[in-house]
ZAVODO-199866 format. One record per residue: residue in one letter; x, y, z of N, C-alpha, C in turn. Coordinates in steps of 0.001 Angstrom, whole numbers, plus 500000, padded with zeros to 6 digits. Layout:
% residues N
AXYZXYZXYZ/...
This chain:
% residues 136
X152735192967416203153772192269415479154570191370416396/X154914191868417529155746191168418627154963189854418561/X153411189941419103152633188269419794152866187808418360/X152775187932417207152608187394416113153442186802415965/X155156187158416202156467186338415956156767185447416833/X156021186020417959155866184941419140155838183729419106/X154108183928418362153336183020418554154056181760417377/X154986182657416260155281181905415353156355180640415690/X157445181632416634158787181228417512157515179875418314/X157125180091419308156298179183420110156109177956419288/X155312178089417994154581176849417668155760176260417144/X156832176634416548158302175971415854158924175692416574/X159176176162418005159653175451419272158939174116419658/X157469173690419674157011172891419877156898172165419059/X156662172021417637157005170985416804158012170718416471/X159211171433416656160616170908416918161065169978417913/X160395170016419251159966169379420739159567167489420051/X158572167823419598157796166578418860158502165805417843/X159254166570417099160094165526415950161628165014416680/X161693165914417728162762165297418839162426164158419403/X161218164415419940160532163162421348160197162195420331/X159912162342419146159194161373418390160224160036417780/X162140161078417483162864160115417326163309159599417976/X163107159773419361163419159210420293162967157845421142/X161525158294420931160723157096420895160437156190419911/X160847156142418962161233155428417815161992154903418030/X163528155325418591164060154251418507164143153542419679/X163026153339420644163022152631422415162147151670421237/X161140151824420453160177151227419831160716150237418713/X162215150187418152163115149320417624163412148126418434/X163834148762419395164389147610420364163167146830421202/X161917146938420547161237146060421196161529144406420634/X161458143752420838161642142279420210160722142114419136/X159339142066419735158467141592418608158191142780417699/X158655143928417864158499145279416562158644144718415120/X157674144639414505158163144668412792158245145883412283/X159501146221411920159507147807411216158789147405409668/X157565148790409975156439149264408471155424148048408777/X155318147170409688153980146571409805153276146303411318/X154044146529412480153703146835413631152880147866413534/X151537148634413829151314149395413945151898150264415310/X151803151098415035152065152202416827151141153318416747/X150681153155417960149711154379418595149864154604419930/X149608156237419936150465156905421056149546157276421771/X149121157642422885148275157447424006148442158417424409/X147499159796424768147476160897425474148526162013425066/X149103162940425600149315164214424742150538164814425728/X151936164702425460152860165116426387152303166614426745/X152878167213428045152675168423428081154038169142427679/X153522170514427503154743171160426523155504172237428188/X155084171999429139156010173134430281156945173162430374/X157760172239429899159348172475429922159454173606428819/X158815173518428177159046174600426867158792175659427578/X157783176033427754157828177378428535157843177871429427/X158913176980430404159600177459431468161073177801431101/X161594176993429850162924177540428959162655178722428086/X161813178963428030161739180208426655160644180859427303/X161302182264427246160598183360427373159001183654425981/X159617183224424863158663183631423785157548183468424346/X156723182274425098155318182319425486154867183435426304/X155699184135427126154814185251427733154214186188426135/X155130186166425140153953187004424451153549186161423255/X153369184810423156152286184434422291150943184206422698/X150100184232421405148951184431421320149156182582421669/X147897182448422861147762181018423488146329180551422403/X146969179463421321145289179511420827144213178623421250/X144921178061421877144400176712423085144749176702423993/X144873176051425195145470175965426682146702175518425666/X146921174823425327148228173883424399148448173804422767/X148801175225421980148757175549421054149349173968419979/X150340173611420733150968172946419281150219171316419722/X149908171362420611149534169719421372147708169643421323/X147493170472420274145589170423420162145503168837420214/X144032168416420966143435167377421256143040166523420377/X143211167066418860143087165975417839143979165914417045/X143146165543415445144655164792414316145230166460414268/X144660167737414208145055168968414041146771168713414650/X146426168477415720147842168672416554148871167736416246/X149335167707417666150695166376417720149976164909417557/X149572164347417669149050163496417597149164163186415519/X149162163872414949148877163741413858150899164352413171/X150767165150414057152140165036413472153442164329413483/X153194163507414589153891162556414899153903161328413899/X152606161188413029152426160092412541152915160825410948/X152905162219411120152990162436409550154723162802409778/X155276163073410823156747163234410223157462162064410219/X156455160779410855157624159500410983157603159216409611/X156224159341408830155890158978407858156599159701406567/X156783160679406582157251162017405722158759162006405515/X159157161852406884160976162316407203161539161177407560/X160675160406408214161403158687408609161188158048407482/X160338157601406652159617156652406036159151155313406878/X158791155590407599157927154488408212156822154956408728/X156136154019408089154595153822408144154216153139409467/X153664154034410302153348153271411793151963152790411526/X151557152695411000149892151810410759148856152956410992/X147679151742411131146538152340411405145484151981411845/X144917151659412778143651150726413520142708151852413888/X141903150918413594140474151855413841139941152055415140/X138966153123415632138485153664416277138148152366417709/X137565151821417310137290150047417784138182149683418408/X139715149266417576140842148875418273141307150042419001/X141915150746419005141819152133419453141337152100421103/X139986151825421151139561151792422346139640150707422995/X139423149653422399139751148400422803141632148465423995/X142400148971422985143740148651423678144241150032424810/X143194151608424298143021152390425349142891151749426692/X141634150832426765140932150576428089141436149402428464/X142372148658428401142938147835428757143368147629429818/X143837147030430816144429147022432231145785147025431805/X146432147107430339147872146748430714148325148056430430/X147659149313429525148069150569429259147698150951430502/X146422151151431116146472151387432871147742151147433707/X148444150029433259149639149656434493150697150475433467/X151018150872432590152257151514431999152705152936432507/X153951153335432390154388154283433035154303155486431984/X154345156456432347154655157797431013155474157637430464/X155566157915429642157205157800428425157984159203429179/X159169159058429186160342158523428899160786157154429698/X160015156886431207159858156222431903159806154789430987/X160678153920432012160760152425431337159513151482431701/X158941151166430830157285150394430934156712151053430272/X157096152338429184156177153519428612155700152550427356/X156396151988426947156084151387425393156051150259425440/X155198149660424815155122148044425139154017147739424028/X154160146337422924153239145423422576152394145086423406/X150872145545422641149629145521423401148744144549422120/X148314143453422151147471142911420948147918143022419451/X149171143421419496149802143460418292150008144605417874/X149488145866418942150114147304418334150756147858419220/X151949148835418624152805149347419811152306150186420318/X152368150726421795151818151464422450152775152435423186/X152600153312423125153514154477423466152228155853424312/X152813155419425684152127156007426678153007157257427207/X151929158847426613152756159847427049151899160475427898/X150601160265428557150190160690429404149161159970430331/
């Protein structure tokens, strides 16, 4: 029963983490110049790590780990997907959507290569017309 409430405490700590970082970067992503709010697309680049979380909270020594990175899984499952569904859900803004193609296209770029991690200034920047928000 303990890992179970744990594990519950853990994952609500970390998607609490995410709808924090997420309004936050939202609004660095306002103050870009060329941003059109609801037609800029934005896509977020790599997967913050969650260690500040559990170097503040004890709960992870007893949750059940269901991944190396329970709430930050490597696909739409995770943050990555929730980021786009609470801007969408709780913000109302629609950050777009480009396909797999563009996607890689503005991944492999030399100018997301030169950007810094987010919170870091250079993290977010107009790339080909979509915002780019570099968290790892």
């Amino acid at each position: 029963m303990l890992s179970a409430n744990a594990t519950f405490q853990a994952l609500r700590l970390g998607y609490n983490a995410i709808k924090t970082q997420t309004n936050a970067i939202l609004n660095d992503v306002y103050d870009l110049d060329d941003y059109v709010y609801n037609e800029t697309p934005i896509v977020f680049i790599g997967f913050p790590s969650d260690d500040y979380l559990r170097k503040t909270s004890g709960v992870y020594n007893y949750a059940i780990n269901l991944h190396d990175n329970p709430v930050y899984l490597l696909d739409m499952n995770g943050s990555l997907h929730d980021r786009y569904w609470y801007a969408y859900n709780y913000l109302g803004i629609n950050v777009g959507d480009i396909d797999a193609e563009k996607y890689q296209q503005v991944l492999s770029s030399d100018a997301v290569n030169n950007m810094n991690i987010w919170p870091e200034s250079n993290s977010i920047k107009i790339i080909d017309g979509v915002v780019v928000v570099k968290l790892e």
